[in-house]
N, C-alpha and C positions, 0 to 999 in steps of 0.2 A: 096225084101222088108225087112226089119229090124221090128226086133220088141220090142216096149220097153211096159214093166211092170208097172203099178206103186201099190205100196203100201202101205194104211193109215189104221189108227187103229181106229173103230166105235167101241162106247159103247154107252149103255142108260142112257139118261140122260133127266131129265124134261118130261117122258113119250113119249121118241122117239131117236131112232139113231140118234147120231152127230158123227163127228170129229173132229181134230186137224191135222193143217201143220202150223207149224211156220214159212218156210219158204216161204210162199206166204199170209201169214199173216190172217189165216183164227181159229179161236176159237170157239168150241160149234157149226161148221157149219151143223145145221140138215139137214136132209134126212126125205121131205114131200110126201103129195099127193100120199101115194099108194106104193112108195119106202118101207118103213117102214115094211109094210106086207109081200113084197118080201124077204127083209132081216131076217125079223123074221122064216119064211119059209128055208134060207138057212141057218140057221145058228142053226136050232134046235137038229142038234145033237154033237153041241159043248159045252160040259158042260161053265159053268159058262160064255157063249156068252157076256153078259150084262155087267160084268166088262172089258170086251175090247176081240178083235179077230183080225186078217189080213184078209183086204180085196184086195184081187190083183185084177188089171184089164186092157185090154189092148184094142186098135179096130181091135189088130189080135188076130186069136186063139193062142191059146198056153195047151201046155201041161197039164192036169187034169183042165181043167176050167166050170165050173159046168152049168153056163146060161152063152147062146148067147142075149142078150137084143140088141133087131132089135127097129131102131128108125121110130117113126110114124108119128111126128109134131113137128113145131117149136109153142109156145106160151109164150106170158108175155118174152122175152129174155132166157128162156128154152126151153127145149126139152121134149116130151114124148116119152118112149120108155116099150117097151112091151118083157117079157120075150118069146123067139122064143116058137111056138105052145100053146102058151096061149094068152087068151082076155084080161085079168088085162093090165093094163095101169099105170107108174106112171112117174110124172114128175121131170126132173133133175135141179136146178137154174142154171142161170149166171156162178158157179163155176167150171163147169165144164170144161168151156176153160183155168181154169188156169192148167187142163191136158191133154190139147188136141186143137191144130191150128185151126181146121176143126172139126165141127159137124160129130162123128163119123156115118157111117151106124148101127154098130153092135158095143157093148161094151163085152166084154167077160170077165166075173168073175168067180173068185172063193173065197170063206171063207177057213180060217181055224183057229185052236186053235194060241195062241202065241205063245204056248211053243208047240212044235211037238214032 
């Protein structure tokens, strides 16, 4: 199995994580419903989080990846999915398949600073 990466740069903006990929043509695309808490949660011991961070994420694991997010439901053309051994629930839009064929089982992420 191969594994590929991907990663986008969230910052706050209008009182909630978005991002940017220009090259699937997505601007200011927020991260709702529950996503937000989770992010704020991993990203609290990167200074200045809010001006922008790396978000990697794959449906395989991979080296130093912090949450397993196991999926729970399809709703509205989204997905909910639950950080593994927690009850929070938050849901993912539409845009998700512009990185990913297939409704992953499991998303595997990690944060970190831009600059390491």
């Amino acid at each position: 199995m191969t594994n590929s990466i991907t990663v986008i740069t969230p910052y706050w903006h209008n009182g909630t994580w978005v991002f940017d990929d220009a090259e699937i043509g997505l601007r200011q695309e927020p991260f709702i419903l529950y996503i937000p808490d989770m992010i704020t949660e991993m990203v609290k011991d990167i200074p200045r989080a809010r001006q922008g961070f790396r978000m990697l994420f794959s449906s395989s694991p991979f080296p130093g990846y912090q949450v397993e997010m196991e999926w729970v439901k399809k709703e509205y053309g989204g997905h909910w999915y639950r950080p593994k051994g927690r009850t929070l629930e938050g849901w993912l839009c539409p845009a998700l398949f512009h990185y990913f064929r297939e409704t992953p089982r499991s998303i595997f992420v990690k944060t970190e600073p831009l600059i390491q």
